[in-house]
Structures are given as structure tokens and as C-alpha cells.
N, C-alpha and C positions, 0 to 999 in steps of 0.2 A: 471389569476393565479389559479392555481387549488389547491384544497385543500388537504394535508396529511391528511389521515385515520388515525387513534388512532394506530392502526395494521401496519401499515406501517410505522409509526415513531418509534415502538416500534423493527419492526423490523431493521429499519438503526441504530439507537440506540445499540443494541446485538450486532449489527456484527464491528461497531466501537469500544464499551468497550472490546470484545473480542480480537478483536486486537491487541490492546492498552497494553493489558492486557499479550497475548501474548509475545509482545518483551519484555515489562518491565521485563515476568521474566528471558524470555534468556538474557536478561543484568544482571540479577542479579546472572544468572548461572556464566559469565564471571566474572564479581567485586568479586564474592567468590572466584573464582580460583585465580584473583589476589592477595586478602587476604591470599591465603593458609598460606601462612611460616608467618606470621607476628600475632600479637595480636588483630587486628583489624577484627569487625567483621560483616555481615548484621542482622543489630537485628531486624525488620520487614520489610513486604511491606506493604504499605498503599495506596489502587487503584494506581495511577503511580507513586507513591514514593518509594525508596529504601534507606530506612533510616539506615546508618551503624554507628555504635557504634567504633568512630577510636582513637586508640591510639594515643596521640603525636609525637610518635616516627615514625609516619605512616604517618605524614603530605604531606609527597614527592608525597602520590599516588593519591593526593585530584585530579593532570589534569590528568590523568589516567582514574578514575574511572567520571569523565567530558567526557573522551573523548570516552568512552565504551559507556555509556549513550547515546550522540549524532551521535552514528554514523546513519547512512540515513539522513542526515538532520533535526534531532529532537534536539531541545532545552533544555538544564537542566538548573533549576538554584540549586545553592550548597549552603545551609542555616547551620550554626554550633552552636553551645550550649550544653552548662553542662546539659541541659534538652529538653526534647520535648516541652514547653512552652516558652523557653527564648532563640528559634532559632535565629538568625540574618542572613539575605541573605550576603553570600562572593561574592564579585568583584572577579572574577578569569578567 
């Protein structure tokens, strides 16, 4: 088994966060477009999360912006709370 150099993990490293990094925010270009008309809205990214600020009235778009997220075959999971400390993961 051969050994990864420092340099060479650092570079598979960059080029998968960059990626990563990439689609998260052409999803998050898309979920704002879906927000336009509504109250609801992306209040930060945090590395691959797209944490949005959604009104109640805006619940309908929770498998929407599921299903933006996941498109290629990527997994979201969809956590919700009155705060960023007392998220709870949603079955959806």
C-alpha cells in the first residue's frame, strides 16, 4: 500500500471541497429563485449547508428545495427550529 504525501492529500482534498463547494451554491442559486415571490429566505451557507430562514406560510416548498438539493444523487438531510442551536432533523 503506498503512502499519500502531505501534498497530495492536500491536493485531493481542494479539488473535492471545491466541488462540493461548487454545486452547493448552484443549489442555492436555484432554492433563491424558488424563494423569489415568497417571504422565505437563504440566510447563510455554511460549507454544504444552505440554511434558509422559511416562513410558515412557505412550508409546501420544504420537498422542493429536498429535491433541488438532491438532484445527481446527493443526500440532504432537512433539520428545522426557531434557532440555529435547537434544529431538530425532519423525516421528509
Amino acid at each position: 500500500k503506498r503512502k499519500i504525501k502531505v501534498e497530495e492529500r492536500k491536493a485531493l482534498n481542494y479539488l473535492i471541497q471545491s466541488a462540493t463547494s461548487d454545486r452547493v451554491l448552484s443549489r442555492a442559486v436555484e432554492i433563491d429563485e424558488l424563494l423569489r415571490n415568497t417571504k422565505s429566505f437563504i440566510s447563510h451557507i455554511v460549507h454544504d449547508e444552505i440554511v434558509v430562514d422559511l416562513c410558515d406560510e412557505d412550508r409546501g416548498l420544504l420537498l422542493y428545495i429536498k429535491e433541488i438539493f438532491e438532484k445527481d444523487n446527493y443526500k440532504a438531510n432537512i433539520s428545522a427550529g426557531k434557532n440555529y442551536f435547537d434544529f431538530e432533523e425532519l423525516k421528509i
